[in-house]
C-alpha positions as CSV (number, residue, x, y, z in Angstrom):
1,X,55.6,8.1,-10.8
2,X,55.3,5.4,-13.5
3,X,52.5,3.1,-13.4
4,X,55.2,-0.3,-13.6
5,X,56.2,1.2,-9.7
6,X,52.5,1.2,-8.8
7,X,52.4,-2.1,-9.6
8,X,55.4,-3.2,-8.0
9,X,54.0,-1.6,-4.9
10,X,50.6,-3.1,-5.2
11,X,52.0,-6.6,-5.8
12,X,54.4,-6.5,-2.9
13,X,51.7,-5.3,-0.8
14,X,49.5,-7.8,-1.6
15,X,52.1,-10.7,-1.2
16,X,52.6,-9.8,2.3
17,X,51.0,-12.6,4.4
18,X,49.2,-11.6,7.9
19,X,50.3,-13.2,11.0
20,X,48.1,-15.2,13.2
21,X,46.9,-13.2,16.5
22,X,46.6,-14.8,19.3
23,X,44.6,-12.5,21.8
24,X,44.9,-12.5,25.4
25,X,42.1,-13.2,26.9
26,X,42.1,-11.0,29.2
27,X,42.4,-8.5,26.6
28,X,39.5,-10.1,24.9
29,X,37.4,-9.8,28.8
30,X,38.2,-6.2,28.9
31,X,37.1,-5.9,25.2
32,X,33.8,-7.7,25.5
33,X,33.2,-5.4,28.8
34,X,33.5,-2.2,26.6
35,X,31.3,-3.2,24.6
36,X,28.3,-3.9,26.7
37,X,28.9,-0.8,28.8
38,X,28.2,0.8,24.7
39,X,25.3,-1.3,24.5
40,X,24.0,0.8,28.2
41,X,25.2,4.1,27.2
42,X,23.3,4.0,23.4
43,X,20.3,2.6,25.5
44,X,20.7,5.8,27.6
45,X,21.0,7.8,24.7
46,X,17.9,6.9,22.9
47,X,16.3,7.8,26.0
48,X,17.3,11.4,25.8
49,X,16.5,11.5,22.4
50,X,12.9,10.1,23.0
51,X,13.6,7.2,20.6
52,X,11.9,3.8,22.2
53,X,14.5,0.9,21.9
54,X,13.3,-2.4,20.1
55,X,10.4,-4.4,21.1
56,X,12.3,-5.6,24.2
57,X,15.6,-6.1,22.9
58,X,18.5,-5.2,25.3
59,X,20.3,-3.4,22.2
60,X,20.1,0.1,22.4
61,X,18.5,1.2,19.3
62,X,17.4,0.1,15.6
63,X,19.7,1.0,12.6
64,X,16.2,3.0,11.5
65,X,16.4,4.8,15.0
66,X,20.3,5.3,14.4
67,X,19.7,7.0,11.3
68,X,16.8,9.4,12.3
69,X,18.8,10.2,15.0
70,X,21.7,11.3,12.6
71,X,19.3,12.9,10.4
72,X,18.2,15.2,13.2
73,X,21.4,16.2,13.8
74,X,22.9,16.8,10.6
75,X,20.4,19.3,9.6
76,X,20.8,21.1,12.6
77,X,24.2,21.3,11.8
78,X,23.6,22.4,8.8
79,X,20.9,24.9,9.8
80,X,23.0,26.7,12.2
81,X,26.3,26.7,9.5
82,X,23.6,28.6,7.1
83,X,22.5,30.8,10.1
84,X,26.1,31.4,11.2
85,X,27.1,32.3,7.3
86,X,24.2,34.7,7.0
87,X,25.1,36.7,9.8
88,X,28.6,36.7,8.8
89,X,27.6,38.0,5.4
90,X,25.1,40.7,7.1
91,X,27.7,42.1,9.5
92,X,30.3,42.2,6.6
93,X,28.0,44.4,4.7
94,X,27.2,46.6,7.4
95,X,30.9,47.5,8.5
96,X,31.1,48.2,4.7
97,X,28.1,50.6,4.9
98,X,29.2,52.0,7.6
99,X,33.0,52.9,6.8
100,X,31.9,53.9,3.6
101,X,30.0,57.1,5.2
């Protein structure tokens, strides 16, 4: 592919012009609902994960909170990934050990 199509592409892309959106409002309702019912179920969360939400604030927990959170859980992740390939290794070695005799 030539760069000259690339461009054609890219330029005919770009020129496309986005339509106006009207939203229903009930749409927008149900939307707006959704949300908040997120807002409850994060503030439940933190709860479980024995983070204390904001100094009284009705969101459910700081970015800081958010990020901790996903900190835990990634090196768990990756904890049990290093376990999981250790053992793999181990019981790989010992079925060659053992077929060998």
């Amino acid at each position: 592919m030539e760069i000259s199509a690339i461009a054609k592409a890219t330029s005919a892309a770009l020129e496309k012009q986005a339509e106006p959106v009207n939203p229903d409002k009930g749409l927008v309702d149900k939307f707006s609902q959704l949300m908040q019912q997120g807002v409850q179920e994060t503030s439940s969360l933190s709860g479980l994960v024995g983070l204390s939400p904001i100094n009284g604030s009705s969101v459910g927990i700081s970015a800081e909170q958010a990020i901790e959170s996903q900190k835990v859980v990634t090196r768990a992740l990756v904890e049990v990934d290093l376990v999981a390939k250790t053992a793999g290794s181990l019981s790989q070695s010992i079925n060659k050990l053992v077929t060998m005799q």
